[in-house]
C-alpha positions as CSV (number, residue, x, y, z in Angstrom):
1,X,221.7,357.9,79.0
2,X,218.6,357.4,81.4
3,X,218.2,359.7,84.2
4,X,219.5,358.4,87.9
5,X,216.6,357.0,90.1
6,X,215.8,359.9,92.3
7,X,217.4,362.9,89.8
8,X,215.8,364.5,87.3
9,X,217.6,365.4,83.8
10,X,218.2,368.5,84.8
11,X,219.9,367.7,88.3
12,X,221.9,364.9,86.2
13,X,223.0,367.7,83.9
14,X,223.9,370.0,85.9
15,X,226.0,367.6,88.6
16,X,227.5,366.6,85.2
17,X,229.2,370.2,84.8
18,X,229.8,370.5,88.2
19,X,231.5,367.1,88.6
20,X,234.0,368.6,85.1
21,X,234.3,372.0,86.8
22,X,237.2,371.0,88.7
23,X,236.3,372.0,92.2
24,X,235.9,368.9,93.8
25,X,235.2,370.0,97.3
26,X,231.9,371.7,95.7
27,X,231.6,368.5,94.1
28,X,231.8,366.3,97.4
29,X,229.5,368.8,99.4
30,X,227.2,368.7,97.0
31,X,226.5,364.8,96.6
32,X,226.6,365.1,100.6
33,X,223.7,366.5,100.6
34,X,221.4,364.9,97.7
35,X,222.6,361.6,99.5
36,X,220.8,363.1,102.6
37,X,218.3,364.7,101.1
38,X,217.0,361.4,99.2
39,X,218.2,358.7,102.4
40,X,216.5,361.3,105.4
41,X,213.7,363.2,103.2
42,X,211.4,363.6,106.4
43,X,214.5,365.4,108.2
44,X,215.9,367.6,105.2
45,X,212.5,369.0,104.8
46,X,212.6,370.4,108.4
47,X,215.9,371.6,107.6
48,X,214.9,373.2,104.1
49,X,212.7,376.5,102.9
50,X,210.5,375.6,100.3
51,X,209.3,377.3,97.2
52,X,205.6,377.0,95.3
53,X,206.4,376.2,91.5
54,X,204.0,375.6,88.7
55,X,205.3,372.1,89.4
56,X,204.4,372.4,93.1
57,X,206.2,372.7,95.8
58,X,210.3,372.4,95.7
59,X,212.3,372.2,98.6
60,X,215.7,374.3,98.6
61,X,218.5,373.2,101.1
62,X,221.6,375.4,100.7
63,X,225.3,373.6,100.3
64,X,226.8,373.7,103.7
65,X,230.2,376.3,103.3
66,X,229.3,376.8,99.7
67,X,227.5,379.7,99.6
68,X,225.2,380.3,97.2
69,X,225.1,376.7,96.1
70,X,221.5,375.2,96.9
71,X,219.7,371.4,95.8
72,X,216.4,371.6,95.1
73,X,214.4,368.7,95.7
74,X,210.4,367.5,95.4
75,X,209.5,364.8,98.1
76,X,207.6,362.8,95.2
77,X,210.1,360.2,95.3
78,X,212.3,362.1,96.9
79,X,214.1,363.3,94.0
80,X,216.4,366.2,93.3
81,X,215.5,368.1,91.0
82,X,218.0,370.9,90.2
83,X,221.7,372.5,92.0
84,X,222.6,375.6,91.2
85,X,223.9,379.3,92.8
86,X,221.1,380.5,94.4
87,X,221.2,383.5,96.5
């Protein structure tokens, strides 16, 4: 299967697992805010802390009332690029 337009493999697979996990409140929240993230990049940025990879830099926006649940996100595109607990 070919990666989404705007997630990467990883972000793909790990929404996958997510989606099959059974808590589809987590779920929901969670596609709230790629959906955001990728329709409203300039404002998600302002609303994001950001993180200096090897890849460069990666935006982290945490999962409104699902703590420690965070999308991370690269505005090349925008694209998400991983969700995952994240303290």
């Amino acid at each position: 299967m070919s990666p989404t337009p705007g997630y990467s493999e990883v972000a793909n697979s790990q929404l996958d697992e997510i989606e099959n996990g059974g808590d589809a409140d987590l779920y929901d929240a969670i596609l709230d805010v790629c959906e955001f993230v990728l329709a409203e990049p300039g404002k998600a940025q302002s609303r994001s802390s950001a993180l200096t990879t090897a890849e460069g830099i990666r935006f982290r926006f945490a999962v409104p009332g699902h703590y420690p649940h965070k999308i991370f996100w690269s505005s090349d595109g925008p694209r998400i690029e991983a969700v995952f607990p994240y303290p």
